[in-house]
Residue frames as qw, qx, qy, qz and C-alpha x, y, z in Angstrom:
[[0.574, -0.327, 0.501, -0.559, 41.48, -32.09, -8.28],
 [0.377, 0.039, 0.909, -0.174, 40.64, -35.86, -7.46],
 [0.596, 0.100, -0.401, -0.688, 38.47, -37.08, -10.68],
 [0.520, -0.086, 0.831, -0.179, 36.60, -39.60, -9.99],
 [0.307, 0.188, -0.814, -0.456, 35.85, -42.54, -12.58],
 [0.708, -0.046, 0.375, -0.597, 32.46, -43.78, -12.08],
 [0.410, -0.069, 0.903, 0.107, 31.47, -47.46, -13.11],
 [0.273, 0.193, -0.549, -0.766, 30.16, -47.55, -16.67],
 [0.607, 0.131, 0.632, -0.463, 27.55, -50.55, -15.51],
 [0.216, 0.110, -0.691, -0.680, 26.40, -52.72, -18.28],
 [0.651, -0.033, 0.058, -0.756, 22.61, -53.25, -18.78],
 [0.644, 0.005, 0.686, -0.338, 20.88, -56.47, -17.56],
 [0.191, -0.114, -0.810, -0.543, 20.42, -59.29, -19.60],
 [0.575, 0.097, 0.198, -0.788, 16.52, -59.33, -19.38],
 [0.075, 0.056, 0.984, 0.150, 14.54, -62.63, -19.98],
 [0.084, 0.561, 0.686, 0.456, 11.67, -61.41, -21.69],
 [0.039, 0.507, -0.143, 0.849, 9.94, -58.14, -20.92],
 [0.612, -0.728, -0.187, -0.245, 8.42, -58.97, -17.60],
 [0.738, -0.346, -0.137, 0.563, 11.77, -59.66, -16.27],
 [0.357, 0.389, 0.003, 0.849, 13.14, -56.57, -17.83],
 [0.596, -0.688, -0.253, -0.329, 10.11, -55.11, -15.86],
 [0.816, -0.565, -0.119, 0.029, 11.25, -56.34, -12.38],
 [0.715, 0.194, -0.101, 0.664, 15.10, -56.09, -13.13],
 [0.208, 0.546, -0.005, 0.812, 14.76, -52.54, -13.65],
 [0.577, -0.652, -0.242, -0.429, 12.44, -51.91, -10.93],
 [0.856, -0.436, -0.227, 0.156, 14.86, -53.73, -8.57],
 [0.705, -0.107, -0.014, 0.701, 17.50, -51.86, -9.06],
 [0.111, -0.886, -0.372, -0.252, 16.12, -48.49, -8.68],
 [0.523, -0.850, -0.055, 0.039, 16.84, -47.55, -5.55],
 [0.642, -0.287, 0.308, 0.641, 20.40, -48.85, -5.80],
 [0.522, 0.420, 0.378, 0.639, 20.93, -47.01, -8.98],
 [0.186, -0.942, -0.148, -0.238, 19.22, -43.60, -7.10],
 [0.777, -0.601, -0.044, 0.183, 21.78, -44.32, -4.29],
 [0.798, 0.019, 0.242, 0.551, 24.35, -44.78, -6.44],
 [0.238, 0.668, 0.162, 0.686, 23.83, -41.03, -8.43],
 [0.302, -0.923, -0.145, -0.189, 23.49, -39.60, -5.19],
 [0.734, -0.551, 0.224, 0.328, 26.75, -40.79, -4.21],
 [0.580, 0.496, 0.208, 0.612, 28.32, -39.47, -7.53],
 [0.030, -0.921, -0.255, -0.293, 26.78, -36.28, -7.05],
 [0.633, -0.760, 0.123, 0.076, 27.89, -35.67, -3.46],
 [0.849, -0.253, 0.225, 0.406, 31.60, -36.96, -4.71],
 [0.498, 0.465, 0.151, 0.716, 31.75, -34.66, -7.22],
 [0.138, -0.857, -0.280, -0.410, 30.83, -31.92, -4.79],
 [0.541, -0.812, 0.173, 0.138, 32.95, -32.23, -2.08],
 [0.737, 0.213, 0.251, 0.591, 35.55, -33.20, -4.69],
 [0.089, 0.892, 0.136, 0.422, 34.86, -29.34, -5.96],
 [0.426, -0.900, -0.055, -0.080, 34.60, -28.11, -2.47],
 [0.913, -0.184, 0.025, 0.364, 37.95, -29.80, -1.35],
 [0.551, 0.487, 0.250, 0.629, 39.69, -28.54, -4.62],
 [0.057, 0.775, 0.093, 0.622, 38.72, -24.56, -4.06],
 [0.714, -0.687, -0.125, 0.044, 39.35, -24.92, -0.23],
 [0.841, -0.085, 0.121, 0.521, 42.76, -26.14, -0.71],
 [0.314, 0.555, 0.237, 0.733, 43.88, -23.55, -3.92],
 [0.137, -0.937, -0.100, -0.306, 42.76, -20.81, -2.00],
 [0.520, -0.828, 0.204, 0.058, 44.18, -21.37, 1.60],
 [0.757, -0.261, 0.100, 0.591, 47.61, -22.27, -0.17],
 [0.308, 0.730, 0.178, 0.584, 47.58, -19.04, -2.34],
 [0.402, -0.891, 0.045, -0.205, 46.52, -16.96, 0.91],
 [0.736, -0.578, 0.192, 0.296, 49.98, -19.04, 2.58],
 [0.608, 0.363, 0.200, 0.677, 52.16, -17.91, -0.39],
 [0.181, 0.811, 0.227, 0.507, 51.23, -14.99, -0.23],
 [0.588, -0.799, 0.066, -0.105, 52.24, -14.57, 3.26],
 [0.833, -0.117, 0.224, 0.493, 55.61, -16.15, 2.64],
 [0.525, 0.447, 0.262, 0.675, 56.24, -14.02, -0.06],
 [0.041, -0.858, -0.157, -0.487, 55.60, -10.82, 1.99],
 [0.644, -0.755, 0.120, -0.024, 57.09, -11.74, 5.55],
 [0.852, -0.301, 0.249, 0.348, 59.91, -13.29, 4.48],
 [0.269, 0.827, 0.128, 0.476, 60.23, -10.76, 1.66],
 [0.302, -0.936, -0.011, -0.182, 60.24, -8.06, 4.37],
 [0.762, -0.637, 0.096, 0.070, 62.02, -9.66, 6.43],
 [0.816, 0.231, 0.177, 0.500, 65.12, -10.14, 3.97],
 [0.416, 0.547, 0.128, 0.716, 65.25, -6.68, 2.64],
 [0.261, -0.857, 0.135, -0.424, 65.37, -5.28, 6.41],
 [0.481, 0.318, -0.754, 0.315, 67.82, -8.23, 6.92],
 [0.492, -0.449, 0.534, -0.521, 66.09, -9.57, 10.05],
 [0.885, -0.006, -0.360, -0.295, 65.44, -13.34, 9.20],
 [0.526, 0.081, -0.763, 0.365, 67.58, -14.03, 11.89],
 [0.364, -0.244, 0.419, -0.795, 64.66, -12.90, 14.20],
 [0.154, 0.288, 0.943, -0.059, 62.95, -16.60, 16.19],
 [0.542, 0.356, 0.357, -0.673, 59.29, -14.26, 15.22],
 [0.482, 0.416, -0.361, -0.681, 59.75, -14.77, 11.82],
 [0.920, -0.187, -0.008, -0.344, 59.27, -19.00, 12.92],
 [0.716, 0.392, -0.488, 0.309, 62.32, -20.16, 12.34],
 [0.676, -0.667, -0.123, 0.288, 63.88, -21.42, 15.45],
 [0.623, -0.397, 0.383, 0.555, 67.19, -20.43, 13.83],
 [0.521, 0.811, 0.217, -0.152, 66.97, -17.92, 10.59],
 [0.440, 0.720, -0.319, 0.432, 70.18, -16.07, 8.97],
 [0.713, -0.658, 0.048, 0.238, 73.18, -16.87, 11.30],
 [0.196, 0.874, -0.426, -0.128, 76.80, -15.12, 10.33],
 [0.210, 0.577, -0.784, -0.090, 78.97, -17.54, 8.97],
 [0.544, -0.004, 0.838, -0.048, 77.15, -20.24, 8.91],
 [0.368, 0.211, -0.507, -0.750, 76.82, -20.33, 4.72],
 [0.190, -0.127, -0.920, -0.319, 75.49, -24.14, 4.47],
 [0.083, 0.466, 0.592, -0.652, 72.44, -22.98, 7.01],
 [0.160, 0.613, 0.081, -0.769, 71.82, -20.05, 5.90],
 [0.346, 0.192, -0.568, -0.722, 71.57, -21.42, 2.26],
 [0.033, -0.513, -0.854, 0.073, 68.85, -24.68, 3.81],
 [0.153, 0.631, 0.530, -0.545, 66.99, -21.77, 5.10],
 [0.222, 0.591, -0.166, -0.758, 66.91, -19.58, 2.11],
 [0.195, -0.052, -0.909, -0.364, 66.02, -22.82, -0.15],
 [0.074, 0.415, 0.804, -0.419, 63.23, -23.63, 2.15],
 [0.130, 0.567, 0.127, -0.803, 62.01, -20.46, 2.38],
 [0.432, 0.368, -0.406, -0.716, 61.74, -19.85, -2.09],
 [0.305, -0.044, -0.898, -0.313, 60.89, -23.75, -3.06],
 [0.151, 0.450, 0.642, -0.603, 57.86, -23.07, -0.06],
 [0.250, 0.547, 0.103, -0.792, 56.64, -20.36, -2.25],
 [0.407, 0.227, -0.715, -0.521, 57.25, -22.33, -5.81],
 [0.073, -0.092, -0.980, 0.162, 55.66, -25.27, -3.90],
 [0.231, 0.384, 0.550, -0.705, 52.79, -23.33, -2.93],
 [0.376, 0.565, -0.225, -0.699, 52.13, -21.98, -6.30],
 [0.389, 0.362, -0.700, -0.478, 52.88, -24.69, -8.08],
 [0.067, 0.247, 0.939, -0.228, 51.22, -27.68, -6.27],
 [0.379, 0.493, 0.351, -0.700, 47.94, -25.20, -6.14],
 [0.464, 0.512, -0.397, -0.605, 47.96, -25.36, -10.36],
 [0.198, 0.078, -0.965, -0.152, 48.71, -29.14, -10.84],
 [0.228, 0.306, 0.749, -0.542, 45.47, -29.53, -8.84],
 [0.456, 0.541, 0.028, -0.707, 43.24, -27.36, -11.45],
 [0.712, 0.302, 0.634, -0.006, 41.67, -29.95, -14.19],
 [0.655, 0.685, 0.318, 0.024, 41.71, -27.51, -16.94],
 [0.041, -0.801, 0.573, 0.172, 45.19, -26.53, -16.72],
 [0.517, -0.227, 0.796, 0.218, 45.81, -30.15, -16.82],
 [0.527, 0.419, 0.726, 0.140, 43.63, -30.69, -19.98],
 [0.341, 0.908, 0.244, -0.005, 43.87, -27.53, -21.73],
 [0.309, 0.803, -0.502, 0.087, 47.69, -27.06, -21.17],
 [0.980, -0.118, -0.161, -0.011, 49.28, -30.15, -21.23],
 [0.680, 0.536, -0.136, 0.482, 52.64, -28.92, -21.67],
 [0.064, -0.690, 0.352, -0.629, 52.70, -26.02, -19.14],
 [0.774, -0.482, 0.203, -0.358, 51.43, -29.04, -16.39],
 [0.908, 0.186, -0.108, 0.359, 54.16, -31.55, -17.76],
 [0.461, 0.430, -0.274, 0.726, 56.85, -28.56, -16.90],
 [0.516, -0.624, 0.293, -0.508, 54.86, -27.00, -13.71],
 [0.913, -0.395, 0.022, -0.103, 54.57, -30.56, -12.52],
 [0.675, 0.346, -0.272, 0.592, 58.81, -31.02, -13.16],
 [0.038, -0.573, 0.256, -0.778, 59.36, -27.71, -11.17],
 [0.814, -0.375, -0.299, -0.328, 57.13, -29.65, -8.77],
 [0.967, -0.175, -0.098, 0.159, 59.27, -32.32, -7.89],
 [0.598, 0.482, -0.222, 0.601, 62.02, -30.30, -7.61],
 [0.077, -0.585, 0.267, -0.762, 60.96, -28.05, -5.35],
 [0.748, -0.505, 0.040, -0.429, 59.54, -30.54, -3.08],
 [0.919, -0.035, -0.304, 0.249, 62.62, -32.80, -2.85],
 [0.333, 0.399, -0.307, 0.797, 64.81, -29.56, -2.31],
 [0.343, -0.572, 0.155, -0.729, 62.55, -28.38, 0.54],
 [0.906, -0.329, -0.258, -0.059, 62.56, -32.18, 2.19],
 [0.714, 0.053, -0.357, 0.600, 66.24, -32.44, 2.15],
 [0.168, -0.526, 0.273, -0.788, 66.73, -28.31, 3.57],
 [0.660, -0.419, -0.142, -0.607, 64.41, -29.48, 6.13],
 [0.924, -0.260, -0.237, 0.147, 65.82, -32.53, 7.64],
 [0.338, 0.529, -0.212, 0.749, 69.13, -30.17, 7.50],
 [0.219, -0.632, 0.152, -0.728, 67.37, -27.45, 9.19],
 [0.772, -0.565, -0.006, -0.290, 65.52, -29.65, 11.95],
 [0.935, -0.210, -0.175, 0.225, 68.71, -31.94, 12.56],
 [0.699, -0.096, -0.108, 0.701, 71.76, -29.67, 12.54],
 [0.044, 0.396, -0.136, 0.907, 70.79, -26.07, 12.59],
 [0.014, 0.216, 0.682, -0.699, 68.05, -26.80, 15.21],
 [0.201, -0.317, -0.427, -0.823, 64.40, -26.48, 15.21],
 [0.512, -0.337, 0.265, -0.744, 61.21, -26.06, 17.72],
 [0.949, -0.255, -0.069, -0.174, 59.69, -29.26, 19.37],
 [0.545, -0.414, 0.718, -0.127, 61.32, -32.11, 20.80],
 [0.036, 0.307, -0.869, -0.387, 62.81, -35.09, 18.77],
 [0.507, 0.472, 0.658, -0.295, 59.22, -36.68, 18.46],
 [0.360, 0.849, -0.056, -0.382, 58.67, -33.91, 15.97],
 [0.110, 0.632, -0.666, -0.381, 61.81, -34.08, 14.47],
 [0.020, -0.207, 0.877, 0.432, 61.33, -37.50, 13.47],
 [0.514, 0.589, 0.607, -0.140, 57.63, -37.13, 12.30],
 [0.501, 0.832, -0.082, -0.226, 59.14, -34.48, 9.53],
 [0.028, -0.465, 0.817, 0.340, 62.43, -36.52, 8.96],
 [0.464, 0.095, 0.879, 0.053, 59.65, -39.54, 8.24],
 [0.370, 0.794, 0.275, -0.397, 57.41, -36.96, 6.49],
 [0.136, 0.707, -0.584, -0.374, 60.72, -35.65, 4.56],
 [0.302, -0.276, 0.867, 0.285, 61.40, -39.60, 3.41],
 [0.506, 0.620, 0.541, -0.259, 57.53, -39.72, 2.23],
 [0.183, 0.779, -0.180, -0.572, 58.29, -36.40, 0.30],
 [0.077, -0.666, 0.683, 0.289, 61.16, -37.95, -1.70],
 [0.399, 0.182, 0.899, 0.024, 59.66, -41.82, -2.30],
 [0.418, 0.761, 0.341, -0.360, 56.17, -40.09, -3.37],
 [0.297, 0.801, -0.222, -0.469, 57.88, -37.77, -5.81],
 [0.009, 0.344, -0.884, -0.317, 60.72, -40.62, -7.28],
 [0.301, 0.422, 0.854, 0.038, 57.34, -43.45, -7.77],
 [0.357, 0.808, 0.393, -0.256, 55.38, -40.11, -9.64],
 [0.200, 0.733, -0.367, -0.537, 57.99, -39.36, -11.94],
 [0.023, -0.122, 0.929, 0.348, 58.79, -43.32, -12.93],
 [0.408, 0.433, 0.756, -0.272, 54.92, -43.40, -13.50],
 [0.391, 0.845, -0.062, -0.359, 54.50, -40.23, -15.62],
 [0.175, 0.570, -0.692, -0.406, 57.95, -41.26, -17.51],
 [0.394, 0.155, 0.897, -0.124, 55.76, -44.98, -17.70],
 [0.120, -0.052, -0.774, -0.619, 53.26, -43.68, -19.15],
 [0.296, -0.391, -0.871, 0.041, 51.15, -45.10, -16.51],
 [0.061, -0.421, -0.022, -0.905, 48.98, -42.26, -16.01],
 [0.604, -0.571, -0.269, -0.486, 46.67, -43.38, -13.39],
 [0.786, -0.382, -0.270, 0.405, 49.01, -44.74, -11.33],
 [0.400, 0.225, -0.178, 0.870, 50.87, -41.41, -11.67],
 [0.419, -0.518, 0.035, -0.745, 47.74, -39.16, -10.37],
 [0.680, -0.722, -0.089, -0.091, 47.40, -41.03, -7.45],
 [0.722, -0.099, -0.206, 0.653, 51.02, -41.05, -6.54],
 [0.134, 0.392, -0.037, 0.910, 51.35, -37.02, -7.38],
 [0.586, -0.625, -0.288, -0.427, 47.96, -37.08, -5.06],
 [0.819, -0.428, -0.286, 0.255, 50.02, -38.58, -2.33],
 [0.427, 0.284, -0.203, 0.834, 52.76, -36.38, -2.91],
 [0.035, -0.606, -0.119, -0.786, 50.81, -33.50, -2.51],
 [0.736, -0.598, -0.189, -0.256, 48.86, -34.57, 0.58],
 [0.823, -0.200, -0.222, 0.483, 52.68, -35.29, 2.22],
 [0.321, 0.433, 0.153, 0.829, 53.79, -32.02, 0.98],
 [0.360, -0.608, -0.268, -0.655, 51.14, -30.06, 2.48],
 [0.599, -0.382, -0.659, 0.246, 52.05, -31.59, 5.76],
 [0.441, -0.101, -0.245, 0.857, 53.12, -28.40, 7.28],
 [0.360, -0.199, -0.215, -0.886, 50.07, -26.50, 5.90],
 [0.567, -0.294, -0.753, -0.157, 48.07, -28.85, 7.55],
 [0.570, -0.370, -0.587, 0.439, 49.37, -28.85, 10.61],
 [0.046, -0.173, 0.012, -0.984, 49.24, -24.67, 10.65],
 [0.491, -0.262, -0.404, -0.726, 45.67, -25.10, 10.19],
 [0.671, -0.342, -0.658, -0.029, 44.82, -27.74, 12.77],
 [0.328, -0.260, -0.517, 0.746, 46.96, -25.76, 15.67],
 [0.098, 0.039, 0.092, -0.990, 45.21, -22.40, 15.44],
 [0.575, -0.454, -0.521, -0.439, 41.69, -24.14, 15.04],
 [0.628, -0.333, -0.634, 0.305, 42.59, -26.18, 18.24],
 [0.275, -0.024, -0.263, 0.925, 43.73, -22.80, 19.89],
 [0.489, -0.165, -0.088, -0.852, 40.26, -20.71, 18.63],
 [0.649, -0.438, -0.467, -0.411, 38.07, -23.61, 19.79],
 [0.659, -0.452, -0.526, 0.291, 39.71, -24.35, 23.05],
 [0.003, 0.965, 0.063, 0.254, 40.55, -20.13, 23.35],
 [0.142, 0.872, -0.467, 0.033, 44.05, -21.01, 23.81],
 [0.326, 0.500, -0.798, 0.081, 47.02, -23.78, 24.25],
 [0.773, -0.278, 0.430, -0.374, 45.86, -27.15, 25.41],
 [0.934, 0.312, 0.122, -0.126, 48.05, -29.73, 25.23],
 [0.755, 0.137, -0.051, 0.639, 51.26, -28.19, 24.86],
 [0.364, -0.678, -0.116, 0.628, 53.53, -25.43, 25.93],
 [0.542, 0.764, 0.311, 0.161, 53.76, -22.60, 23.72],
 [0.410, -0.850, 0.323, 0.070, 56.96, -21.67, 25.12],
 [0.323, -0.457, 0.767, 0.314, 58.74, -24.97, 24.52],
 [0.495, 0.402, -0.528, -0.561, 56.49, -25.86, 21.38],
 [0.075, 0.286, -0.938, 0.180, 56.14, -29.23, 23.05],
 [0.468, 0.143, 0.597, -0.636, 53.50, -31.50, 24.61],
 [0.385, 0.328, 0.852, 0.138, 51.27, -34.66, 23.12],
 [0.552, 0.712, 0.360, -0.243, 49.14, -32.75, 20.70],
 [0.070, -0.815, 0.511, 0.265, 51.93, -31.27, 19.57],
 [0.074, -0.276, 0.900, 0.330, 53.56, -34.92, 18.57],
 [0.425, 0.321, 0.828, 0.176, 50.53, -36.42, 17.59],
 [0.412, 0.777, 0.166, -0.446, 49.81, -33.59, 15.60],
 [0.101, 0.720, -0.556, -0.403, 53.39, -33.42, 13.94],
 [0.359, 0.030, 0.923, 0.137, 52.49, -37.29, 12.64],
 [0.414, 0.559, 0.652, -0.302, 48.71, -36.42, 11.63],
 [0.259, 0.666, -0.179, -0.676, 49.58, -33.53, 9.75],
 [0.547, 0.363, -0.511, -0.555, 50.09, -35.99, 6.41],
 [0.060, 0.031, -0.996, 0.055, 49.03, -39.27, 7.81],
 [0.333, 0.419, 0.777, -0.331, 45.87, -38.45, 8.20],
 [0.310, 0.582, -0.258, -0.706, 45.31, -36.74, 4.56],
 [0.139, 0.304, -0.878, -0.342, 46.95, -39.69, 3.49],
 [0.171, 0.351, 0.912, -0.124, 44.05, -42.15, 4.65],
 [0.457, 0.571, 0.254, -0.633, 41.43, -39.70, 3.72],
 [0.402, 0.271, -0.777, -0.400, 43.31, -40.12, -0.29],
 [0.071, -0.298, 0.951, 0.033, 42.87, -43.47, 0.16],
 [0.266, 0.431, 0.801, -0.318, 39.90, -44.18, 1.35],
 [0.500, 0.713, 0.028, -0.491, 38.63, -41.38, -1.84],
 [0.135, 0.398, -0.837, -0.351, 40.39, -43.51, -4.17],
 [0.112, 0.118, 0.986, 0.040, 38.81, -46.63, -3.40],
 [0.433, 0.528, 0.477, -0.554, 35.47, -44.81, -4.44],
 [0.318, 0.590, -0.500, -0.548, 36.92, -44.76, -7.91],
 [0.127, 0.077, -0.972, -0.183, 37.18, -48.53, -8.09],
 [0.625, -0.376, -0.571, -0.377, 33.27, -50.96, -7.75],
 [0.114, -0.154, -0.690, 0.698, 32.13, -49.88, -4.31],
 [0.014, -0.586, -0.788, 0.188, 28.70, -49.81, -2.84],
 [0.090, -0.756, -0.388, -0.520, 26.74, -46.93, -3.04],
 [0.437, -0.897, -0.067, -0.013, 26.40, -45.92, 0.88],
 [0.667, -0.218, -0.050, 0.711, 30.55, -46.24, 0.80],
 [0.154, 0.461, 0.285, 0.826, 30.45, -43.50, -1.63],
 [0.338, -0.800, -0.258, -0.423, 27.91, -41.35, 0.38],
 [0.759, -0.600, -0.172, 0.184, 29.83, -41.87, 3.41],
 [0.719, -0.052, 0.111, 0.684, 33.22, -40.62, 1.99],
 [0.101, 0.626, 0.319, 0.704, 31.73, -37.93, 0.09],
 [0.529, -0.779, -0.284, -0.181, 29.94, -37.02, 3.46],
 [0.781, -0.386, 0.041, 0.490, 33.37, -37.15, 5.39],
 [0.582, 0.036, 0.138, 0.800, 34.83, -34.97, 3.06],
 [0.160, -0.804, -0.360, -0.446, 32.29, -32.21, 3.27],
 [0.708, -0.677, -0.172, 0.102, 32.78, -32.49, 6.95],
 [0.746, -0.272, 0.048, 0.605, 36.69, -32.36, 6.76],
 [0.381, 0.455, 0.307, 0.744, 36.65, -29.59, 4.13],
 [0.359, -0.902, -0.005, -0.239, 34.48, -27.06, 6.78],
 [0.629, -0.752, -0.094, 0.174, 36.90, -27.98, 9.01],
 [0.542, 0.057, 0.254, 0.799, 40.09, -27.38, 6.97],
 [0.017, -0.748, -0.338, -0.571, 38.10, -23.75, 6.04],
 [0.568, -0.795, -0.135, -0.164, 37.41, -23.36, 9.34],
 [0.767, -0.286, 0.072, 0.570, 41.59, -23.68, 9.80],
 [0.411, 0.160, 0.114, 0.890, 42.93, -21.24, 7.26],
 [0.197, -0.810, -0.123, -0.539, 39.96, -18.46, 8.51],
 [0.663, -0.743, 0.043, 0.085, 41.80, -19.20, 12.04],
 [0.742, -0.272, 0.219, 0.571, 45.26, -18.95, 10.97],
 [0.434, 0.470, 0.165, 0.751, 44.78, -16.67, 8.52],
 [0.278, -0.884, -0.151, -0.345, 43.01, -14.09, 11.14],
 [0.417, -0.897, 0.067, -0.131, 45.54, -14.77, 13.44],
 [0.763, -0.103, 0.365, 0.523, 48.89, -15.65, 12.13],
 [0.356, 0.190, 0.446, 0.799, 49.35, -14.62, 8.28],
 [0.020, 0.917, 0.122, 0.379, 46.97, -10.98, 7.99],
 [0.070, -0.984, 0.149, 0.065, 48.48, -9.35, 10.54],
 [0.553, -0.398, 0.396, 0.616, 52.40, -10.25, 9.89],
 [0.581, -0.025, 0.196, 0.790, 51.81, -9.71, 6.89],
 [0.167, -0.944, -0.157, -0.239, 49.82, -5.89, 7.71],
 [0.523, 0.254, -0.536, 0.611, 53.08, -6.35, 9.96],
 [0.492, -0.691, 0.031, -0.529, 51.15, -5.77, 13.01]]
């Protein structure tokens, strides 16, 4: 997860010991302010972390059973299974986007979920140097499929969409080619926050899962768009948000790593508490009513 790098602070010069007195004293509060705002950062840092890792296991796992099924009873060319367009006869170069998609989804899932875990990274350096390789593979191979799938085999929405995941799909690809010339740099910090972006681009699609089916359970059903033609303003400003707003969230939790007030910190930390219920509060709505029952196969 997101580590944050607190400011090492270096102790007042002091002009004799009444000043040392008053120094300290003055800078109490700030210094209280300041540990609360650690605290809190590592906590929703945590929270964030175990949120995530779960609900992308729980969406593997659902891949790996529906689409599983769905293979070895040869229907993937049914629209339930989401695909507008699944297995189509004789169309090989399709039918192999979708079946990429489909397995580098599942290695994506799995493997994005582990690069995340600190003590994999710091207790196997080796196995995260070769997960994180597999990484970048599987997320460049699912961009390109994708733009494929959405431009020339067809996909739901309306060309809005299509070019928030062909802009998403160029993210993918940048992200991943600036985190591999970092890591082959050297320049480890500049690689974790790139691989951070990745991920948060990556995830765009898991996002957006999560955000419709909240919106649906809180407003007890489609507002906003047709669920027919998949269409309709929430709809496109969702199919932007889904990794544009992750991205700013990164950002703005980055800049808590560099010399920033105290109440910034508290505020971000706060914000991510806040976002993290609601991301929870997504994959218990999508998972109750999407991924259990397909894959119970109800």
């Amino acid at each position: 997860m997101i580590r944050t790098v607190m400011d090492p602070g270096a102790a007042e010069p002091y002009a004799g010991v009444l000043m040392g007195v008053l120094a300290l004293d003055s800078t109490r509060p700030r210094q209280s302010l300041r540990s609360r705002g650690e605290v809190l950062l590592r906590r929703s840092g945590g929270a964030w972390l175990a949120t995530v890792i779960v609900g992308q296991l729980v969406f593997a796992i659902y891949i790996i059973i529906v689409y599983g099924r769905a293979a070895l009873r040869h229907t993937l060319g049914d629209r339930s299974v989401f695909f507008h367009h699944g297995y189509v006869a004789g169309d090989d170069a399709g039918n192999t986007a979708v079946a990429l998609h489909i397995l580098f989804a599942i290695v994506v899932n799995l493997a994005g979920a582990a690069q995340l875990i600190p003590q994999l990274r710091q207790r196997a350096p080796t196995f995260h140097r070769w997960n994180g390789r597999v990484f970048l593979v599987g997320v460049c191979t699912i961009a390109l499929a994708g733009v494929y799938m959405t431009w020339v085999r067809g996909a739901v929405g309306d060309n809005s969409q299509h070019v928030a995941g062909t802009l998403d799909a160029i993210l993918i690809v940048t992200f991943a080619a600036l985190a591999l010339r970092a890591a082959v740099a050297r320049e480890i910090d500049a690689h974790r926050r790139w691989a951070l972006r990745l991920f948060m681009v990556v995830s765009g699609s898991w996002f957006f899962r999560l955000a419709v089916m909240l919106w649906i359970a809180v407003n007890r059903g489609p507002v906003g768009f047709n669920p027919d033609t998949f269409t309709g303003p929430f709809l496109t400003f969702m199919a932007f948000a889904e990794y544009l707003v992750p991205l700013a969230v990164l950002e703005c939790y980055l800049r808590t790593q560099q010399p920033s007030g105290a109440p910034y910190r508290v505020a971000i930390a706060t914000s991510l508490f806040a976002l993290t219920l609601l991301m929870a509060a997504g994959i218990a709505a999508v998972t109750a009513t999407m991924w259990l029952p397909s894959i119970l196969g109800r």
